[in-house]
N, C-alpha and C positions, 0 to 999 in steps of 0.2 A: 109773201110781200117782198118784193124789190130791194134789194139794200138802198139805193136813191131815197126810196121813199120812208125807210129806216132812218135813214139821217137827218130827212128832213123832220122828221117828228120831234129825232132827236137834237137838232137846233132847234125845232120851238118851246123844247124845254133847257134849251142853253148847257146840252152836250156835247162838246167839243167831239163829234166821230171821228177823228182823224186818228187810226193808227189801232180803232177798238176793232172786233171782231162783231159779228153779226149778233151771238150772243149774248158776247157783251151791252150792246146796245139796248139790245131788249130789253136785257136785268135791269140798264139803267134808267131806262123808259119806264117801266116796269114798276121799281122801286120811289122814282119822282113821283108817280101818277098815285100811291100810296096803295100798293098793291103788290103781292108774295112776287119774288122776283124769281119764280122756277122755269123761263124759259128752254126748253130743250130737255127737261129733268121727268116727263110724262115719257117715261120706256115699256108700259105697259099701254098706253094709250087711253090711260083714263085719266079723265082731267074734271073736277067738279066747276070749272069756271068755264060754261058754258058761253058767254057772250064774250070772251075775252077775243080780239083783233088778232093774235100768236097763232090759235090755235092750232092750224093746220102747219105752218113752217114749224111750230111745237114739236105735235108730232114726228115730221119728218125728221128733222134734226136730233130727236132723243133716239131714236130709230138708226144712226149711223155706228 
C-alpha cells in the first residue's frame, strides 16, 4: 500500500503522520483498530491473520 494511502487511513483515525515512519503507522493503525500491532515483525512469512490489509507490504518489509 502507498504511504498516501497509509496516512490517509491514518488521519481517519486522527493520526497525526507527519514525521512517523511507514511502520510506524501501521502499529498505529493497527493498534487503534484493536488489533496485534506486529506490522513488519512476520520474518518467516507466516502470519495467522489472514484477511489483514498489511499483509503483503508485511512481509516485504519484515524481509529487509
Amino acid at each position: 500500500m502507498k504511504m498516501n494511502e497509509i496516512k490517509e487511513i491514518a488521519k481517519s483515525h486522527h493520526i497525526k503522520p507527519h514525521g512517523l515512519s511507514k511502520t510506524e503507522l501501521v502499529r498505529g493503525i493497527q493498534r487503534i483498530e484493536g488489533n496485534f500491532d506486529c506490522f513488519a515483525t512476520a520474518s518467516d512469512k507466516y502470519c495467522n491473520q489472514i484477511q489483514c490489509i498489511w499483509r503483503e507490504d508485511c512481509f516485504d518489509l519484515a524481509n529487509e
